[in-house]
C-alpha positions as CSV (number, residue, x, y, z in Angstrom):
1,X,0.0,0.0,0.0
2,X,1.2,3.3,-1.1
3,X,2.1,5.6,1.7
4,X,0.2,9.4,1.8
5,X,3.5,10.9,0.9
6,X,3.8,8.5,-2.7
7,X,6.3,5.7,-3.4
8,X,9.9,6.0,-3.0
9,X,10.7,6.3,-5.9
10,X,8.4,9.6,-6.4
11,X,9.7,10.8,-2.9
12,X,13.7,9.8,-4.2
13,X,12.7,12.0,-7.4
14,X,11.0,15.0,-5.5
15,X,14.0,15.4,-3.6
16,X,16.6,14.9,-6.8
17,X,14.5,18.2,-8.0
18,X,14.7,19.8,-5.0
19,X,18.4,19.4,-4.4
20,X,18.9,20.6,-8.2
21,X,16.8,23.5,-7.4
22,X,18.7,24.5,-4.3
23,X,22.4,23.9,-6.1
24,X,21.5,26.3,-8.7
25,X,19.9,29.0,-6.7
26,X,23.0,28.9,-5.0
27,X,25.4,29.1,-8.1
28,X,23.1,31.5,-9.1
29,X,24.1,33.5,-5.7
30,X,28.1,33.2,-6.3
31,X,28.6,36.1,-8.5
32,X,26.8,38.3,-6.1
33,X,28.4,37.2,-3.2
34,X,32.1,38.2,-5.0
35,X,30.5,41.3,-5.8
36,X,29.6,41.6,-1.9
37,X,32.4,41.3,-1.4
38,X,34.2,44.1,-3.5
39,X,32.1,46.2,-2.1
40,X,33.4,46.0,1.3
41,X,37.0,45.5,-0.1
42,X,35.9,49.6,-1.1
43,X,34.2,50.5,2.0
44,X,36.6,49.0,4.1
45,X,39.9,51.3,1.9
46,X,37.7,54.0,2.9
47,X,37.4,53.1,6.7
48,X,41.5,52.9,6.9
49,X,42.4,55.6,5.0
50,X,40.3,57.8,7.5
51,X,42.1,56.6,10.0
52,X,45.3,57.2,7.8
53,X,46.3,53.5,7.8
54,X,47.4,53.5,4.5
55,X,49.3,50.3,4.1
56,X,46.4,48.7,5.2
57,X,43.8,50.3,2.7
58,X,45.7,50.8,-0.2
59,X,45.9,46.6,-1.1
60,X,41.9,45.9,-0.1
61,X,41.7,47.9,-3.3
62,X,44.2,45.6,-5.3
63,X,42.0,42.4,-3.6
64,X,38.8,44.3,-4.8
65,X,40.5,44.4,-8.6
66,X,41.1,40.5,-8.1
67,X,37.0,39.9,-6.7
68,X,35.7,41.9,-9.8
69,X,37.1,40.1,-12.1
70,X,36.3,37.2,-10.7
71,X,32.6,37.6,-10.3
72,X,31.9,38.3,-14.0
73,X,34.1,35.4,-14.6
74,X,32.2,32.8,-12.5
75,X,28.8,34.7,-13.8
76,X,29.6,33.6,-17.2
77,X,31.1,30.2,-16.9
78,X,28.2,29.4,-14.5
79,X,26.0,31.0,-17.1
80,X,24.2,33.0,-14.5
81,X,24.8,36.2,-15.6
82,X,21.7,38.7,-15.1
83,X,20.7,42.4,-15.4
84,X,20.8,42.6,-12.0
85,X,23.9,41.2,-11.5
86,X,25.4,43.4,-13.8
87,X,23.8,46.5,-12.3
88,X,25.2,46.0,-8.3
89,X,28.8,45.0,-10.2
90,X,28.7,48.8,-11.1
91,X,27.2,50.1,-7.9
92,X,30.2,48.6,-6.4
93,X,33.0,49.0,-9.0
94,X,32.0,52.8,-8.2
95,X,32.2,52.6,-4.4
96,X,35.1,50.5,-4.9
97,X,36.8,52.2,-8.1
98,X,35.7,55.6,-7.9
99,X,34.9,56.6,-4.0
100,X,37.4,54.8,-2.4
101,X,41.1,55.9,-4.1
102,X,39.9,59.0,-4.0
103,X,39.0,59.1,-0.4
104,X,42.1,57.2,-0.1
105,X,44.4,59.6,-2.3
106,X,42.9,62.6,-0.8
107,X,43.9,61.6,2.9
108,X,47.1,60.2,1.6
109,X,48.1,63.5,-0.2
110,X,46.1,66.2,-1.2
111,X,45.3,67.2,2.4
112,X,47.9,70.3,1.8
113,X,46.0,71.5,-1.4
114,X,42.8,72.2,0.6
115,X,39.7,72.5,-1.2
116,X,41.9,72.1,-4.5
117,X,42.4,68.3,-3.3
118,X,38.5,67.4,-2.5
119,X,37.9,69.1,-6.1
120,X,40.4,67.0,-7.8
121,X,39.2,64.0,-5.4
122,X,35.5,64.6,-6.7
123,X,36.7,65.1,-10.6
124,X,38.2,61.1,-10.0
125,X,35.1,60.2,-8.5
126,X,33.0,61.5,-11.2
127,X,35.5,59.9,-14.5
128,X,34.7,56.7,-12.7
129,X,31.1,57.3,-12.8
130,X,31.5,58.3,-16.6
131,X,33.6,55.4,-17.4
132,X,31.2,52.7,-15.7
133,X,27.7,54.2,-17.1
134,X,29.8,54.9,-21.1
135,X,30.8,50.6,-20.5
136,X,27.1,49.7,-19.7
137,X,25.8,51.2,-22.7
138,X,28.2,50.2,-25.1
139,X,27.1,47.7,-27.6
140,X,28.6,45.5,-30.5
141,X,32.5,46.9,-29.6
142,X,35.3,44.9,-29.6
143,X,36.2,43.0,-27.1
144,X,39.6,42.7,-27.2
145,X,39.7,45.8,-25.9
146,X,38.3,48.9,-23.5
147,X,38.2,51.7,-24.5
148,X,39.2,54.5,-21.9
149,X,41.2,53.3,-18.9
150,X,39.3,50.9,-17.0
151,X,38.3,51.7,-13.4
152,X,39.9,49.0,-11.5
153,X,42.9,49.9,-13.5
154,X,42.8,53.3,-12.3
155,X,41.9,52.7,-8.9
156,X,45.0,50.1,-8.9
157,X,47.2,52.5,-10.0
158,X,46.1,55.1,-7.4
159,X,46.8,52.1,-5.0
160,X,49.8,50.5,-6.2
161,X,51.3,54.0,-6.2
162,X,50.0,54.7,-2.1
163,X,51.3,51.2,-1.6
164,X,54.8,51.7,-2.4
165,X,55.1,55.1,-0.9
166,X,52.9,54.7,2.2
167,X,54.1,57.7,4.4
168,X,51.8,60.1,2.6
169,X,52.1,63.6,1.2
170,X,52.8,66.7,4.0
171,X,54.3,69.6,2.5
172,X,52.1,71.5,-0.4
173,X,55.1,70.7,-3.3
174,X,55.3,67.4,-2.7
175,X,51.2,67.3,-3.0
176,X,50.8,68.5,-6.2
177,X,52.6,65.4,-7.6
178,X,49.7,63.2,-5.3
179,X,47.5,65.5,-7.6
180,X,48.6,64.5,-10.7
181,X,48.4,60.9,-10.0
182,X,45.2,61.4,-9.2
183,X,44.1,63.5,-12.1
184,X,45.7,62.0,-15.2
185,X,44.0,58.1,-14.7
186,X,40.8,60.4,-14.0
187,X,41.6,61.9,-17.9
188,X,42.4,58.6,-19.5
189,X,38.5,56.6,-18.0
190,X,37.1,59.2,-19.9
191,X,39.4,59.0,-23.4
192,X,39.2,57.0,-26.4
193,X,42.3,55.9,-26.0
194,X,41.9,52.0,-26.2
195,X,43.6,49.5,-23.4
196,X,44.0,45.4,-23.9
197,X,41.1,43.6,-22.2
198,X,41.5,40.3,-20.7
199,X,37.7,38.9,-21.0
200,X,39.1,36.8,-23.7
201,X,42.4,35.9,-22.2
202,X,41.9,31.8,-22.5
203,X,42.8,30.1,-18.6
204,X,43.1,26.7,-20.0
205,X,45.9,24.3,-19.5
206,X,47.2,24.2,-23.0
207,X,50.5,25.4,-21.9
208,X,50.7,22.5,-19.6
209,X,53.3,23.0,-16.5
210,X,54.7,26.0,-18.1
211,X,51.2,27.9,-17.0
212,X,51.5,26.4,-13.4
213,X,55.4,26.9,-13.5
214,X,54.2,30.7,-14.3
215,X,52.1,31.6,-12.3
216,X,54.2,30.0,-9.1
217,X,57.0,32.3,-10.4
218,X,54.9,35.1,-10.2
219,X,53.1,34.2,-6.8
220,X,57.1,33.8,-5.4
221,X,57.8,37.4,-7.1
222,X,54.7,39.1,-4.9
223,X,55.6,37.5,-2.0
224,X,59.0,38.7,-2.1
225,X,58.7,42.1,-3.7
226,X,54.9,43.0,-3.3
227,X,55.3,47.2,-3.7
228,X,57.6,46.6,-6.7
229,X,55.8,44.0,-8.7
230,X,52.4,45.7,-7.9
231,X,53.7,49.4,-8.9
232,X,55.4,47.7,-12.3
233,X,52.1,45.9,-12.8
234,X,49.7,48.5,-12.7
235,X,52.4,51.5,-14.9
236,X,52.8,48.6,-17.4
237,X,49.2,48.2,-18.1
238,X,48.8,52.6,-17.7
239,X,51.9,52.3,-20.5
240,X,50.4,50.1,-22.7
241,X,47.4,52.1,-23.7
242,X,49.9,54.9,-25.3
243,X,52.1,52.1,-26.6
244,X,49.3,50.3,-28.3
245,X,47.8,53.8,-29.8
246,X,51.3,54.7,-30.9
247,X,52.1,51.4,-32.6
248,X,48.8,51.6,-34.5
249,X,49.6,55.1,-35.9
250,X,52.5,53.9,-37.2
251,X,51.1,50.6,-38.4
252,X,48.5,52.7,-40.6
253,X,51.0,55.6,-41.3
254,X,53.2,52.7,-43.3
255,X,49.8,51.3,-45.0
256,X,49.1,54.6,-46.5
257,X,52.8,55.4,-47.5
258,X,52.8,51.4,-48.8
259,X,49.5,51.7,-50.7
260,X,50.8,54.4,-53.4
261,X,53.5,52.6,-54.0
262,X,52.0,49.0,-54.4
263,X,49.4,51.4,-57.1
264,X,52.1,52.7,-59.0
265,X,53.8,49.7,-59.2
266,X,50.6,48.1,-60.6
267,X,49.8,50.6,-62.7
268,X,53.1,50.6,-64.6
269,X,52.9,46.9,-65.1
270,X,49.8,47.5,-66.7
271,X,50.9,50.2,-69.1
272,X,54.5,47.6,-70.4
């Protein structure tokens, strides 16, 4: 006699759905929880740099870089990506990107300047606003690459650069350089000058060992030297927005001189 709940087997099958249900309300939940995270990565840079703890803040931004592009990663291989989703990833990339190296920047150096700091401070904070709104409405670009300086990469250049030199800024000359690290990444989020985007960048094995041999190079490099690899990372990547623009000039300066040429050539072969 069948019991009031059904068979087993019914009961086994219920509970199969169930238990799929659950697992992928929860994957469903992992991107946002990495994005939870990067927003307190921000608030929390904003906590210690009040206090004027800037050793301490300056890298939660660095580990905020790492979260964000880790929760659009996971998003898409989990293929749970959503509208909402991608609206708090920009609610926190700006708390994150935008509020907190300039909080952080201002308390580390632009204290001297007086209300010229906050005004520079706020100028940052508002490219970073422009930069994540122009991204959300772009459509059919190319991938391969951003154009304007991205916000984490901005914000990790603020920090990499506070990192290194954590004793902060007293004396009004020396301020006016914090200025200037502040302002130009606040001009480049809101250029066209295009930087190298890793969304493609393939994370597969199919450099075997090499990969792993890699990466455990680089994780012995941080560990050893973690204010000079971080500082060379984040100039190489500010560097090679200007390099690739400049290469690319050249690259179609040399197609329009070669195209004349190639013309002539064929045009006189033509005439014998």
């Amino acid at each position: 006699m069948e019991s009031r709940h059904g068979s087993p087997i019914r009961l086994h099958a219920f509970n199969r759905a169930h238990d799929r249900r659950a697992l992928r309300r929860g994957v469903s939940l992992l991107p946002s929880l990495f994005t939870l995270a990067n927003l307190f990565c921000g608030w929390a840079c904003v906590v210690h740099a009040m206090r004027g703890e800037f050793a301490t803040a300056a890298p939660l931004i660095g580990v905020a870089v790492v979260l964000d592009m880790l929760d659009g990663r996971i998003a898409r291989m989990t293929g749970t990506t959503s509208d909402f989703g991608v609206q708090l990833d920009s609610l926190a990339d700006l708390i994150s990107f935008g509020m907190a190296p300039a909080v952080l920047a201002f308390q580390w150096g632009l204290v001297p300047l007086g209300r010229m700091g906050w005004a520079v401070g706020f100028v940052y904070l508002t490219a970073a606003a422009l930069r994540l709104a122009r991204f959300n409405i772009q459509t059919n670009t190319d991938k391969r690459y951003f154009i304007g300086l991205p916000s984490p990469a901005a914000a990790g250049l603020v920090a990499a650069t506070i990192f290194y030199f954590p004793e902060g800024l007293t004396a009004k000359p020396q301020a006016w350089l914090g200025l200037v690290m502040l302002a130009v990444p606040a001009l480049l989020m809101v250029s066209t000058i295009r930087f190298q985007s890793f969304k493609s960048f393939d994370l597969g094995m199919q450099g075997g060992y090499r990969i792993l041999l890699l990466v455990a190079a680089f994780i012995g490099l941080l560990s050893t030297f973690p204010h000079e690899v971080l500082l060379v990372i984040a100039y190489s990547y500010f560097a090679s927005g200007f390099i690739g623009t400049l290469m690319s000039k050249l690259k179609s300066k040399n197609a329009d001189t070669v195209q004349p040429e190639v013309l002539a050539e064929k045009q006189s072969r033509e005439v014998s």
